[in-house]
Structures are given as structure tokens and as C-alpha cells.
mmCIF file of the N, C-alpha and C atoms, coordinates in Angstrom:
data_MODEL
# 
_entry.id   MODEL 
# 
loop_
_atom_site.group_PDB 
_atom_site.id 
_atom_site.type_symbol 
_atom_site.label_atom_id 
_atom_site.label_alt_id 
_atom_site.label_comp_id 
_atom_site.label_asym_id 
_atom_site.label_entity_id 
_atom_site.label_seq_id 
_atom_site.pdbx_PDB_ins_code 
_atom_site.Cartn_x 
_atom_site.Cartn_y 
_atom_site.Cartn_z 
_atom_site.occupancy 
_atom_site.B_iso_or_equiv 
_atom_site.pdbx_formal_charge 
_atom_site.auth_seq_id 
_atom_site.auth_comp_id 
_atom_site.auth_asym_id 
_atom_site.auth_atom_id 
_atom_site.pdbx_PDB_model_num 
ATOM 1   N N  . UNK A 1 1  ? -25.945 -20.466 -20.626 1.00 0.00 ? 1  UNK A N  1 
ATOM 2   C CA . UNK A 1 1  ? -24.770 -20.250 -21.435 1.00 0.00 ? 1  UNK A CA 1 
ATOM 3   C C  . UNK A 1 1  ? -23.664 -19.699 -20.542 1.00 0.00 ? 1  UNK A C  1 
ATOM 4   N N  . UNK A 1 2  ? -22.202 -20.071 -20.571 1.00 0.00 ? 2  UNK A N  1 
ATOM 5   C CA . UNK A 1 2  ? -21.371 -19.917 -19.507 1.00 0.00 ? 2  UNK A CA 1 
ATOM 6   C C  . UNK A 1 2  ? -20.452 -19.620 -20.533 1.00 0.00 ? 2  UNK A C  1 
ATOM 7   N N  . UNK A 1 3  ? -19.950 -18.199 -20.213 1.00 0.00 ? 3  UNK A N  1 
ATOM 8   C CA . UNK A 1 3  ? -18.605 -18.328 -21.503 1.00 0.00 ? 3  UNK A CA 1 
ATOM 9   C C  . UNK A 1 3  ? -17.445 -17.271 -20.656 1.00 0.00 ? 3  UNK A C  1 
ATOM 10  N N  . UNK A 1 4  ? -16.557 -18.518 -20.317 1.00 0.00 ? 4  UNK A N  1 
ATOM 11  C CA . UNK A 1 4  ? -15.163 -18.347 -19.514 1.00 0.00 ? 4  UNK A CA 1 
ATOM 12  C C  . UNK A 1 4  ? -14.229 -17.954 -20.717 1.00 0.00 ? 4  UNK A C  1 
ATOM 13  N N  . UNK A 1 5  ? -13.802 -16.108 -20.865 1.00 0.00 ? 5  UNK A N  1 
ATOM 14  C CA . UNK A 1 5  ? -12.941 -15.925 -21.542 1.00 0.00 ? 5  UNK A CA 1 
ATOM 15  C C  . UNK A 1 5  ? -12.151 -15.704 -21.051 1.00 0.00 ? 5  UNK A C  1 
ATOM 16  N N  . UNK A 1 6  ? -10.388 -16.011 -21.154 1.00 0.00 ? 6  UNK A N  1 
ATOM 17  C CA . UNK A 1 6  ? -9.216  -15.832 -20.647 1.00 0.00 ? 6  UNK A CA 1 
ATOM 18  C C  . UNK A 1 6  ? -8.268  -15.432 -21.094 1.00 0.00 ? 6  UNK A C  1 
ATOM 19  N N  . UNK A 1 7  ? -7.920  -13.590 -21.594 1.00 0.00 ? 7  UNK A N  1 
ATOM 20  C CA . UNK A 1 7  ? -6.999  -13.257 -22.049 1.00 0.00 ? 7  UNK A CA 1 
ATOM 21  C C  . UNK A 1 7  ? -6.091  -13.175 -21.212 1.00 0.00 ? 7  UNK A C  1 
ATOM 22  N N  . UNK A 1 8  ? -4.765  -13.682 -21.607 1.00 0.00 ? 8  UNK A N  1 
ATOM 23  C CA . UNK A 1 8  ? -3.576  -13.302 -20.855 1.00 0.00 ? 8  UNK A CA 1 
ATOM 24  C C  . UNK A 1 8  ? -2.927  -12.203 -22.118 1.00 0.00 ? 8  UNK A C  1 
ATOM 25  N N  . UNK A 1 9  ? -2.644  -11.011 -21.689 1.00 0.00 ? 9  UNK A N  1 
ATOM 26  C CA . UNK A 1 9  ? -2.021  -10.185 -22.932 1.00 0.00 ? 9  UNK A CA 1 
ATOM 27  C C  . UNK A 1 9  ? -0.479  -9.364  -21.900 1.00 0.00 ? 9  UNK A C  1 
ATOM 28  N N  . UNK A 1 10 ? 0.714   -10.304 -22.256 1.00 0.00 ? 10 UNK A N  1 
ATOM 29  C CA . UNK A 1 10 ? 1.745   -9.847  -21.085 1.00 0.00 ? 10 UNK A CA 1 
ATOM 30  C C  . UNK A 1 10 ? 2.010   -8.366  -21.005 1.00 0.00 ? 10 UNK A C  1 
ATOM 31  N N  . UNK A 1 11 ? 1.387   -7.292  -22.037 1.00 0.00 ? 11 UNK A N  1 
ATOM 32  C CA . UNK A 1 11 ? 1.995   -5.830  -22.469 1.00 0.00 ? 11 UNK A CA 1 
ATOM 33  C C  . UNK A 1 11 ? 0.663   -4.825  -21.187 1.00 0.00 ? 11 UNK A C  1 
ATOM 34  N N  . UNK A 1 12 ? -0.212  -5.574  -21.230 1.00 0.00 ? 12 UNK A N  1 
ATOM 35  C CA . UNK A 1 12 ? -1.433  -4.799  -20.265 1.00 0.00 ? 12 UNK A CA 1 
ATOM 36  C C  . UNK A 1 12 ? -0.794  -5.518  -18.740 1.00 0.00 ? 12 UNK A C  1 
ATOM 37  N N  . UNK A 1 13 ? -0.600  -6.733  -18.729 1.00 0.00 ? 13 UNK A N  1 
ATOM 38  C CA . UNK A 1 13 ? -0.448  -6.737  -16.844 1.00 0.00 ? 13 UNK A CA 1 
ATOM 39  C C  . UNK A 1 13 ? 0.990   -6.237  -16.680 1.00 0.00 ? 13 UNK A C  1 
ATOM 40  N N  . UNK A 1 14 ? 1.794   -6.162  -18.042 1.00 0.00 ? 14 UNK A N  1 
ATOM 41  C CA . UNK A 1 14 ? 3.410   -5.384  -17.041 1.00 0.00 ? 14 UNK A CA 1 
ATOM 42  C C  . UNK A 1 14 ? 2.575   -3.575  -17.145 1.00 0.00 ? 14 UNK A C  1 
ATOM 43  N N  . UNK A 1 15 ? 1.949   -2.998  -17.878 1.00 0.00 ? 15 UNK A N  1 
ATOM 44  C CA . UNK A 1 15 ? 1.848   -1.653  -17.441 1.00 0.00 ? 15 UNK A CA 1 
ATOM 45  C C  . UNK A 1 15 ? 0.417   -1.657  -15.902 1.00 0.00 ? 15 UNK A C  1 
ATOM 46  N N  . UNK A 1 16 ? -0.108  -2.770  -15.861 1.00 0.00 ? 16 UNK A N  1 
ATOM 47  C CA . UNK A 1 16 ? -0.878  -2.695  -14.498 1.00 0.00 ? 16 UNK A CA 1 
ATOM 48  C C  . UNK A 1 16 ? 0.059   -2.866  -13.547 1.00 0.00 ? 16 UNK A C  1 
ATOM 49  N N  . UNK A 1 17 ? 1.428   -3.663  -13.257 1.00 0.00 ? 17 UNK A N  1 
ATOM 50  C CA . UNK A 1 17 ? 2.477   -3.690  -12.004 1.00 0.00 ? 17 UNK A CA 1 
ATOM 51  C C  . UNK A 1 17 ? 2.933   -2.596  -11.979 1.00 0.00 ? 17 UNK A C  1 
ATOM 52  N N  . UNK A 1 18 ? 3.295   -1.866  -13.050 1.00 0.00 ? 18 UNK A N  1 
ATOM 53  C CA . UNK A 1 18 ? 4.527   -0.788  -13.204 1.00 0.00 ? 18 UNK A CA 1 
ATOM 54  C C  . UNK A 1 18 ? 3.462   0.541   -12.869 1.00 0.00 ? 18 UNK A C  1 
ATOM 55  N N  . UNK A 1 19 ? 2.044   0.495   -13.349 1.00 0.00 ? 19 UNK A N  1 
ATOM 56  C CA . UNK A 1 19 ? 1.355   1.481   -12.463 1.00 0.00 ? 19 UNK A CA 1 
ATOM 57  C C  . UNK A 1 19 ? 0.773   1.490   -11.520 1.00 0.00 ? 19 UNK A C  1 
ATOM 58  N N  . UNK A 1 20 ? 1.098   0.156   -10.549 1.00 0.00 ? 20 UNK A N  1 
ATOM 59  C CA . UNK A 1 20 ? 0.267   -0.080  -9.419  1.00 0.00 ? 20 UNK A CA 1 
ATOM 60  C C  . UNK A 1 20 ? 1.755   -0.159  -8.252  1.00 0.00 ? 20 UNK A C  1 
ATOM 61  N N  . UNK A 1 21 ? 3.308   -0.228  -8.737  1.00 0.00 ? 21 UNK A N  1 
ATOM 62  C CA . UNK A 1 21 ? 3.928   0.331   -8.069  1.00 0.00 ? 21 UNK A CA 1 
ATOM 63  C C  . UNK A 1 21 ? 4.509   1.782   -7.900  1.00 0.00 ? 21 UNK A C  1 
ATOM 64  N N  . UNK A 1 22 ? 4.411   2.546   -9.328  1.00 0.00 ? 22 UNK A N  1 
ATOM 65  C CA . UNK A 1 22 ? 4.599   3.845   -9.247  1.00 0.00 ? 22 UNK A CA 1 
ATOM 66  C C  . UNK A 1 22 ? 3.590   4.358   -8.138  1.00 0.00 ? 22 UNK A C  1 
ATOM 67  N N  . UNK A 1 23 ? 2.012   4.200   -8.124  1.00 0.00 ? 23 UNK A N  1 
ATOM 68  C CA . UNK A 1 23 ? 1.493   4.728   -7.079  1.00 0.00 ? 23 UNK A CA 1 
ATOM 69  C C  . UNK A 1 23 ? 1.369   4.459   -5.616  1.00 0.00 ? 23 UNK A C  1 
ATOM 70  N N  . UNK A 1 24 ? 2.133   3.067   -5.355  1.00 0.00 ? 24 UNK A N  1 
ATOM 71  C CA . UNK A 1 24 ? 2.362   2.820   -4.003  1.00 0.00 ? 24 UNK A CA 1 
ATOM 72  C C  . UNK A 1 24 ? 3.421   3.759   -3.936  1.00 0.00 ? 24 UNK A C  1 
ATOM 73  N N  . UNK A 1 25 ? 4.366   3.883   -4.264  1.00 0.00 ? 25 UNK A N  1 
ATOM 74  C CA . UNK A 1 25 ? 6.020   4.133   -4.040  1.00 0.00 ? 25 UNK A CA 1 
ATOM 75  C C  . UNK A 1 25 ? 5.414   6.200   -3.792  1.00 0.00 ? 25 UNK A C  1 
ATOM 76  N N  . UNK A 1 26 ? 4.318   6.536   -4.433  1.00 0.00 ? 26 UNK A N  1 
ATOM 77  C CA . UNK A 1 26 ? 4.172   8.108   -4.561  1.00 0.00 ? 26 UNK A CA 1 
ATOM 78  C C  . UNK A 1 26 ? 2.860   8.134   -2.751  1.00 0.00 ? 26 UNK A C  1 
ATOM 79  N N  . UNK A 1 27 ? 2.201   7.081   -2.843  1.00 0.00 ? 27 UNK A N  1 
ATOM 80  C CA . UNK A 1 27 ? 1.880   7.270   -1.463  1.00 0.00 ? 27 UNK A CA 1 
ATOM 81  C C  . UNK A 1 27 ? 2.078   6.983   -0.573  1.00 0.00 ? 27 UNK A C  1 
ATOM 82  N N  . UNK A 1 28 ? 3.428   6.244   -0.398  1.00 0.00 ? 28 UNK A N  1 
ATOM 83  C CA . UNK A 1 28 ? 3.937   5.444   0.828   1.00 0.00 ? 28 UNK A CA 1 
ATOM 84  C C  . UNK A 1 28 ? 4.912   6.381   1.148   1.00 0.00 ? 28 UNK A C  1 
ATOM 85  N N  . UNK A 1 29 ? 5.008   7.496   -0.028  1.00 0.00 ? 29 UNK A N  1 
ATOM 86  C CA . UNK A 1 29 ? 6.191   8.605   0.558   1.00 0.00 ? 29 UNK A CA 1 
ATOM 87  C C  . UNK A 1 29 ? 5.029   9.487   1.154   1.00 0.00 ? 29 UNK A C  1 
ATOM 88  N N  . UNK A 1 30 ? 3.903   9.516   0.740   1.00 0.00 ? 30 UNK A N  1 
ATOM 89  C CA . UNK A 1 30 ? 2.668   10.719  1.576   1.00 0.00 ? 30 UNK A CA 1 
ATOM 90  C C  . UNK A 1 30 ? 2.332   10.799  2.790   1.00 0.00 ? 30 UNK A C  1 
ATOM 91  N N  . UNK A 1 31 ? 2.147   9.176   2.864   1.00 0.00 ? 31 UNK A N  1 
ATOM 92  C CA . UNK A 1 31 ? 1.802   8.371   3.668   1.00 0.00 ? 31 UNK A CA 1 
ATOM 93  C C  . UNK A 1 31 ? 2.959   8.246   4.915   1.00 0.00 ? 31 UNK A C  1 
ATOM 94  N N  . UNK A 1 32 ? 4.215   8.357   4.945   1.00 0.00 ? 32 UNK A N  1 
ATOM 95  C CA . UNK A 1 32 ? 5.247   8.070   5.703   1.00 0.00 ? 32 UNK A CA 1 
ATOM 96  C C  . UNK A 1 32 ? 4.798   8.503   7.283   1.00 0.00 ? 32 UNK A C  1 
ATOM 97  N N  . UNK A 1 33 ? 5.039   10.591  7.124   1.00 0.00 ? 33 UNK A N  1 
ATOM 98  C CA . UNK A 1 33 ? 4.831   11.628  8.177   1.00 0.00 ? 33 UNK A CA 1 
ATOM 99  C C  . UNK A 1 33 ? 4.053   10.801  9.004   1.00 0.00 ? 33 UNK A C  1 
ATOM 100 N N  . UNK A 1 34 ? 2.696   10.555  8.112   1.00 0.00 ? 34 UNK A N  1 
ATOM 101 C CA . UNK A 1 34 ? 1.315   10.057  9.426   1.00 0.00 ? 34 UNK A CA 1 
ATOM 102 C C  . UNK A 1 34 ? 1.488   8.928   10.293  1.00 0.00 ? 34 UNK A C  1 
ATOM 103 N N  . UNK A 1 35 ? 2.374   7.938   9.565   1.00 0.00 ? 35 UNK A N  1 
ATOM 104 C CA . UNK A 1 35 ? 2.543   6.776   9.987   1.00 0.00 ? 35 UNK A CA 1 
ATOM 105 C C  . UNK A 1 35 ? 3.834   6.920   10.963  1.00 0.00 ? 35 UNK A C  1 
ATOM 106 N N  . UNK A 1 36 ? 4.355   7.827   11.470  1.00 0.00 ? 36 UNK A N  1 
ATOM 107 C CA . UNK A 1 36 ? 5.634   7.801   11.910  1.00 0.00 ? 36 UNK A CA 1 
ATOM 108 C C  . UNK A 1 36 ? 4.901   8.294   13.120  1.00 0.00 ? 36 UNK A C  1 
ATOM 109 N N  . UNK A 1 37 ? 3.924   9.540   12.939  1.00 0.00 ? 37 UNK A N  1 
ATOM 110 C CA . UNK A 1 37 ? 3.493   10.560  14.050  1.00 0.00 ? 37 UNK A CA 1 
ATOM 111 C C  . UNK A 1 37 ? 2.041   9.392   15.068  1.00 0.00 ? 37 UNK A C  1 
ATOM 112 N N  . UNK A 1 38 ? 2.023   8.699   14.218  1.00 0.00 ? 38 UNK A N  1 
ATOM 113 C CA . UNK A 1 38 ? 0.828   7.454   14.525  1.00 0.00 ? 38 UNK A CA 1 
ATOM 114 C C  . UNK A 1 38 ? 1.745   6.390   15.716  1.00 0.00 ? 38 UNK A C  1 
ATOM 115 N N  . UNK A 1 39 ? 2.501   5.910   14.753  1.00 0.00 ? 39 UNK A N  1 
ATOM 116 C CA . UNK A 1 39 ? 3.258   4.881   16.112  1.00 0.00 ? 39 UNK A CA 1 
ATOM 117 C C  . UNK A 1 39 ? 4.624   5.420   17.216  1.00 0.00 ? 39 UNK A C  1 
ATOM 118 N N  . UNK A 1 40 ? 4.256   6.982   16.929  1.00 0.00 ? 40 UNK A N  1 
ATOM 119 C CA . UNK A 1 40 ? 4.868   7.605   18.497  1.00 0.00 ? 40 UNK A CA 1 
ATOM 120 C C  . UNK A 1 40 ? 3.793   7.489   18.907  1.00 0.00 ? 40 UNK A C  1 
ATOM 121 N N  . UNK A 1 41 ? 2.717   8.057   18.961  1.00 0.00 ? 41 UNK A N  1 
ATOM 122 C CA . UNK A 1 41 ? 1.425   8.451   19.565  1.00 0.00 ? 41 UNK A CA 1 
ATOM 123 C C  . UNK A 1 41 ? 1.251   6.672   20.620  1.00 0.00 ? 41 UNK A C  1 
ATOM 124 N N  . UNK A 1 42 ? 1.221   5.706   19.587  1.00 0.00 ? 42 UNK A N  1 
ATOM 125 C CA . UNK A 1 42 ? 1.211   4.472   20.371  1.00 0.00 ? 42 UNK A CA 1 
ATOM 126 C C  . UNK A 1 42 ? 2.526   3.721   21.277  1.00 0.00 ? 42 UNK A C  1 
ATOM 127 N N  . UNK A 1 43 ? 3.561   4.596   20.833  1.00 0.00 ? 43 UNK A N  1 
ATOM 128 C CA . UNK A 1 43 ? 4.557   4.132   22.092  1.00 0.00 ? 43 UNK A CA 1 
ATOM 129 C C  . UNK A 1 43 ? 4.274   4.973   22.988  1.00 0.00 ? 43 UNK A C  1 
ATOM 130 N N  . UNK A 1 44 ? 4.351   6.498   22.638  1.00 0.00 ? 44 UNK A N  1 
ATOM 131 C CA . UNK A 1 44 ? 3.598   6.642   24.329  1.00 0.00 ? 44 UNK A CA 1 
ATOM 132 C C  . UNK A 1 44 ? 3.040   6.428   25.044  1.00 0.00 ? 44 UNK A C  1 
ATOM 133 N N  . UNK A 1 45 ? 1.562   6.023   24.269  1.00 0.00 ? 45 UNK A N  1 
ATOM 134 C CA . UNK A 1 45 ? 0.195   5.375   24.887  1.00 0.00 ? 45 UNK A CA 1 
ATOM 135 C C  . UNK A 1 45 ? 0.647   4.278   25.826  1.00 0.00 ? 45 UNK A C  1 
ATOM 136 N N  . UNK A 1 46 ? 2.113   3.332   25.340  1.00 0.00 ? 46 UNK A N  1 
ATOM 137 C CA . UNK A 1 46 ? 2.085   2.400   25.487  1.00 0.00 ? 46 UNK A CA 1 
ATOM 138 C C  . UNK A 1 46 ? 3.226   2.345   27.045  1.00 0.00 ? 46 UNK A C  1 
ATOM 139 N N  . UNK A 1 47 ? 3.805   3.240   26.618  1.00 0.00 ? 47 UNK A N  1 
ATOM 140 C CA . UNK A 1 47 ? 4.743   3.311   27.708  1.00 0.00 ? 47 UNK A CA 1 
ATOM 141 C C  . UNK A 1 47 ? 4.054   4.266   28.779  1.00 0.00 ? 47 UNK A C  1 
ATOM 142 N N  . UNK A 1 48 ? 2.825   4.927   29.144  1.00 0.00 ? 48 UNK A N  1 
ATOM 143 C CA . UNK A 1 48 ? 2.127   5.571   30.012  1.00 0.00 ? 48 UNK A CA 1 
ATOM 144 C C  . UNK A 1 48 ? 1.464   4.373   30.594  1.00 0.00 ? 48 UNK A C  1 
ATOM 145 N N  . UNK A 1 49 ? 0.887   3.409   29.538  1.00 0.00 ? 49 UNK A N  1 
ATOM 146 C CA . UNK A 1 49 ? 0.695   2.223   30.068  1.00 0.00 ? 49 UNK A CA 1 
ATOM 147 C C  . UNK A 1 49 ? 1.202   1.131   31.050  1.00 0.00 ? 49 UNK A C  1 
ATOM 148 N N  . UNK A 1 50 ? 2.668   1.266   30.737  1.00 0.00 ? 50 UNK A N  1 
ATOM 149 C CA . UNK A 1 50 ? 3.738   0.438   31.508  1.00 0.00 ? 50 UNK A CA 1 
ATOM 150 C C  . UNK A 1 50 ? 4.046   1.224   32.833  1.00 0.00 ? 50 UNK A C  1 
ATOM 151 N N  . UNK A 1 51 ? 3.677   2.032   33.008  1.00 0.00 ? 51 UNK A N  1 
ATOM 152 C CA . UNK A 1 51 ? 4.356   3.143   34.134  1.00 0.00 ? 51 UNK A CA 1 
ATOM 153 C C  . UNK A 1 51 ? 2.872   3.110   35.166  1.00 0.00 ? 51 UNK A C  1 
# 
């Protein structure tokens, strides 16, 4: 027995976008510091490299 059900309900996937960008947008601001202090760390690496 194979039973392919397919709700599309448009009111559940706009509050899954609208809460799956509120929490990018709250950890990509968390997230920033590390990622900034991360790719100095690799231009130096990179330019100790070149030298």
C-alpha cells in the first residue's frame, strides 16, 4: 500500500520562510565577529605564506 499525500497549505510554508529567515538574519548577526576574526586569521596564514 503506497499512499503519496500532498498538502500544499500556503499559510504554514509562508510562516516556515518568515521563520527560517528571522533566524538566519538573528545568527548571521552572531555569527558575523567569528567569521570576520576567521578570514583575518587566513589572510595572514596566507600572506606568511606568500613571503
Amino acid at each position: 500500500m503506497d499512499i503519496n499525500l500532498n498538502l500544499n497549505v500556503p499559510a504554514i510554508e509562508k510562516l516556515i520562510d518568515y521563520s527560517a529567515s528571522g533566524i538566519g538574519s538573528v545568527a548571521g548577526s552572531m555569527l558575523a565577529p567569528w567569521k570576520a576574526s576567521r578570514d583575518g586569521k587566513a589572510r595572514i596564514e596566507s600572506t606568511k605564506a606568500d613571503i
